[in-house]
C-alpha positions in Angstrom: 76.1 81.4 151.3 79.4 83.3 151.1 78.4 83.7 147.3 75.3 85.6 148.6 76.8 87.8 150.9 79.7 89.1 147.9 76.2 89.6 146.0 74.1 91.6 148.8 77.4 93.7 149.5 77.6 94.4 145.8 74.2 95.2 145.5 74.7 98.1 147.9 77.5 99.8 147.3 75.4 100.1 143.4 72.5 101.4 145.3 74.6 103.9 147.2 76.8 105.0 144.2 73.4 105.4 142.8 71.9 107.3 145.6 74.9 109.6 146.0 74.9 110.0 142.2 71.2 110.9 142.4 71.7 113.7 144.6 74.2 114.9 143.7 72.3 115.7 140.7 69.3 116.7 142.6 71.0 119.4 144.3 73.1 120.7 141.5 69.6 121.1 139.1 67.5 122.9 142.1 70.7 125.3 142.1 72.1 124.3 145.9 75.2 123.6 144.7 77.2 125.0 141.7 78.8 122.8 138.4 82.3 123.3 140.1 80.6 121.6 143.5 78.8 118.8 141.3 82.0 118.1 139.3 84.2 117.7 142.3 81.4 115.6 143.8 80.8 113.6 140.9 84.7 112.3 141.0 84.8 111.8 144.0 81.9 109.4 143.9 83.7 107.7 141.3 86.7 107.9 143.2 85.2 105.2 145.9 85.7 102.3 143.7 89.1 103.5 143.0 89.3 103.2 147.3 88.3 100.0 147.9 90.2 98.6 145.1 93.7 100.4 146.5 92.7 99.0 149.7 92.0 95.7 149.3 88.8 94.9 149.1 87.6 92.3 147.0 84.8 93.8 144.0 81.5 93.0 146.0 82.9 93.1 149.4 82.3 95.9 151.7 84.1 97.6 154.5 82.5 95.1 156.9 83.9 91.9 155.1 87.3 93.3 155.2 87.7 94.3 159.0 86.4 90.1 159.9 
């Protein structure tokens, strides 16, 4: 059971680096933003596993997990 829960939490922060990674792209190709915007935006995406690892959390675990 805990197993699954390490799993679903995993499977969503993928699906939101995705997301954000998605459009962050979207916007930058339909000209909203410019390639200075989507490069700070792209690090700081990849940045948030760089967060959860300086803060504790466990690979898989999200914010939720950690505050119980």
């Amino acid at each position: 059971m805990e197993r699954a829960l390490l799993n679903d939490a995993r499977e969503k922060e993928i699906a939101e680096d995705l997301w954000l990674n998605y459009f962050n792209r979207y916007l930058f190709e339909n000209g909203t933003i410019s390639e200075k915007e989507y490069k700070k935006m792209t690090e700081k995406i990849a940045g948030r596993r760089a967060k959860l690892s300086r803060t504790g959390i466990k690979k898989g675990m999200s914010y939720e997990e950690k505050e119980m």
